[in-house]
N, C-alpha and C positions, 0 to 999 in steps of 0.2 A: 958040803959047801960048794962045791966042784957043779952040783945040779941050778939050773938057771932061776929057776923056781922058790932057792933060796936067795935069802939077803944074808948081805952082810953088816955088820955092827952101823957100819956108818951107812949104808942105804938106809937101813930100817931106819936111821936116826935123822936123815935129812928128808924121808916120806913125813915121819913125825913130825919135826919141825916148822916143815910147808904148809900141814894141816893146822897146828896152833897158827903159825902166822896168819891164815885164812878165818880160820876162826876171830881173831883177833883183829882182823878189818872187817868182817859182818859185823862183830862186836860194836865198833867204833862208829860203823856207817848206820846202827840201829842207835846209837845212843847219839847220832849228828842229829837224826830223824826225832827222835825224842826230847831235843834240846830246842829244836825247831816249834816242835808242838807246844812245847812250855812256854817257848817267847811269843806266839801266838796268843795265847792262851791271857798269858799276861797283857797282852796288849787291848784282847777282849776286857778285860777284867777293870782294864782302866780306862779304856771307853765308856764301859757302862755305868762306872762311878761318876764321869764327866756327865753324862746323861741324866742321874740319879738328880746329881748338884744341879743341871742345869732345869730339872723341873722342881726341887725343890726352891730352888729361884724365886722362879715365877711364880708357883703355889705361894712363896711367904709376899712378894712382891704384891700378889691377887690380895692376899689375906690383910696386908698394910693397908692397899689404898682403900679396902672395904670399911678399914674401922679409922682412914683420915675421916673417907664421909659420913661415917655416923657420928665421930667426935663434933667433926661441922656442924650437922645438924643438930645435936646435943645445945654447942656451940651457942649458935641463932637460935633456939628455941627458950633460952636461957637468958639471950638479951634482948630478946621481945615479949612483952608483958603478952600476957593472953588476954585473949581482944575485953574477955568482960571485965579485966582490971582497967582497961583504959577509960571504961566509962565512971569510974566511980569519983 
């Protein structure tokens, strides 16, 4: 033990512990980075459903006013006699 070369109990154990502690902040600063990606991710996710809704909207919006005007026309066609009944 006298040789420089060696450690003693508590060197070897405060080398150790330096490297878990290191370990243990990459650890932390890869799972901030991960946590990061996730709440992105999520926010993509609810964007796109807002997008989603905002064209099924207007698809169901399109598809209403197409069958107001056929009901209209249905409608009028229904309360005007067709022209060869007027003559009879």
């Amino acid at each position: 033990m006298t040789n420089n070369k060696q450690q003693t109990a508590v060197e070897w154990y405060i080398i150790q512990r330096d490297e878990i502690e290191m370990k243990i902040r990459l650890m932390l600063i890869c799972a901030n980075q991960y946590e990061q990606e996730l709440i992105k991710a999520d926010e993509q996710a609810k964007e796109m459903e807002a997008i989603g809704k905002e064209m099924s909207y207007s698809d169901g919006y399109a598809e209403g006013y197409k069958r107001a005007i056929e009901l209209t026309k249905w409608a009028i066609s229904n309360l005007i006699p067709p022209h060869n009944e007027q003559n009879n």
